[in-house]
Steps between C-alpha positions, in 0.01 A plus 500: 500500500784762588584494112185659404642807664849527516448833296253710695714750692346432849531120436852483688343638876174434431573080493775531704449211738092497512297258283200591264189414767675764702577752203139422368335556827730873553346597157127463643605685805690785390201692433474518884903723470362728216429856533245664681303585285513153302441331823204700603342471120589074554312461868192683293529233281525246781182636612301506197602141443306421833255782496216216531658475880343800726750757604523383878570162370746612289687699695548240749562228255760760348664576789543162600667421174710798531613454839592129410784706244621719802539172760770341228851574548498596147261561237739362178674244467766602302787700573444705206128587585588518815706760500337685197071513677576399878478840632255645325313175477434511851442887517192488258368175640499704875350804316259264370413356830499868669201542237282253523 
């Protein structure tokens, strides 16, 4: 598998000792290390995609889920998304929580 991208530039760090479950599951989370602005546009989304749920329910269903990311010792599990959404990650899923 590594030969289908020994030319993409980030390649080198980004499969630097991980495997592809764990690269593949960082993709699908890095939304939660993106922007403001991009976050708060994805958790609208989020709550459009369970708008059928009534908005105490989701809230606590949400923050559950959200509190769940904040309990692990990290959110990635790469090195490379690690060190690239961790932060931030964790900033807008607090802001997120500090909403609701």
């Amino acid at each position: 598998m590594r030969g289908l991208f020994q030319h993409h530039a980030v390649t080198p760090a980004l499969l630097a000792g991980s495997d592809l479950r764990e690269i593949f599951l960082d993709l699908d989370l890095a939304i939660l290390g993106a922007s403001s602005s991009e976050y708060d546009e994805y958790t609208a989304q989020i709550r459009q995609e369970y708008i059928h749920y009534s908005g105490e329910d989701y809230r606590a269903g949400r923050k559950a889920v959200l509190k769940g990311f904040l309990a692990r010792e990290r959110l990635y599990f790469t090195d490379y998304f690690h060190q690239l959404y961790e932060i931030e990650a964790r900033q807008n899923i607090q802001r997120e929580i500090d909403s609701l």
